[in-house]
C-alpha positions in Angstrom: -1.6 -12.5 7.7 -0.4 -15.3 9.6 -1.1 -14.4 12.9 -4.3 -13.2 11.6 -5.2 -16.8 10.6 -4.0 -18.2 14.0 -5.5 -16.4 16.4 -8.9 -16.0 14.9 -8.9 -19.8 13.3 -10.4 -18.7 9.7 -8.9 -19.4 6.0 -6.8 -16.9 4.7 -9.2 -16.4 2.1 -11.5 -15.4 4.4 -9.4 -12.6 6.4 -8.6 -11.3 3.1 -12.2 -11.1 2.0 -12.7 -9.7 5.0 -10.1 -7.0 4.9 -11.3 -6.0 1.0 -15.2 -5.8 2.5 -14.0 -3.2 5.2 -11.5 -1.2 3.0 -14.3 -0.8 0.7 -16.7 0.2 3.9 -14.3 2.5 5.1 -13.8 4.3 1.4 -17.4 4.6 1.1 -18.1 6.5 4.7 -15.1 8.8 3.9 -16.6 9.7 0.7 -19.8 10.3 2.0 -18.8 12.5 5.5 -15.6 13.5 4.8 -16.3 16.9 2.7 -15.2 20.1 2.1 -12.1 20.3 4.5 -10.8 24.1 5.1 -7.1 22.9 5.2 -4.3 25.5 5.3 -1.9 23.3 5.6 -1.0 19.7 4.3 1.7 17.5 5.2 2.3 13.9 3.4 5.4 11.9 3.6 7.3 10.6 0.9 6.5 7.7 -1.0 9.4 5.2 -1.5 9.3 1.1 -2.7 11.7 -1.0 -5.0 10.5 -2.9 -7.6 12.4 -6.5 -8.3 15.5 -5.1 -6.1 16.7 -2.4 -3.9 18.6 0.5 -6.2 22.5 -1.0 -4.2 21.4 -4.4 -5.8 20.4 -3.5 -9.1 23.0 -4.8 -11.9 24.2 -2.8 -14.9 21.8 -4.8 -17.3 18.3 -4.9 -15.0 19.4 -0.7 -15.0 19.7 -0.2 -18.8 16.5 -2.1 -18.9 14.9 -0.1 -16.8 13.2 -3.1 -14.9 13.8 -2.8 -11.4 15.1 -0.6 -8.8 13.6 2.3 -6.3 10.6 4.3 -7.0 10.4 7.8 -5.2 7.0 9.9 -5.6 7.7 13.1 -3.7 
C-alpha cells in the first residue's frame, strides 16, 4: 500500500477506494460473462491463516479458549 501511495502520489484513502471500485467492477463482469463452464476437473489450493497467533505460539489458556491459532479450510 505504501509503495502504492509513493509512486502514484495519492492518499491512501484514495488507492483503497480505488482498489474497492475495481474489485467490485471485476465481480460484476465475471458474473455477467463468466457462465456455464463445462469443467471436468477443478483444482483449488488449500486455504490456511492464523488468527491472533501462529498454532507454535498459541499458550495453553488462548487454546482452551478457543481464541486464536490456525484456520485450515480444505
Amino acid at each position: 500500500m505504501r509503495s502504492a501511495v509513493r509512486l502514484t502520489g495519492v492518499s491512501k484513502g484514495a488507492v483503497l477506494r480505488l482498489l474497492v471500485s475495481v474489485g467490485n467492477a471485476c465481480a460484476a463482469y465475471q458474473d455477467r460473462v463468466i457462465r456455464n463452464v463445462a469443467a471436468k476437473r477443478v483444482q483449488i489450493d488449500e486455504i490456511w491463516s492464523f488468527v491472533g497467533c501462529k498454532e507454535k505460539n498459541v499458550t495453553v489458556e488462548k487454546m482452551e479458549a478457543g481464541i486464536c491459532g490456525d484456520v485450515h479450510r480444505d
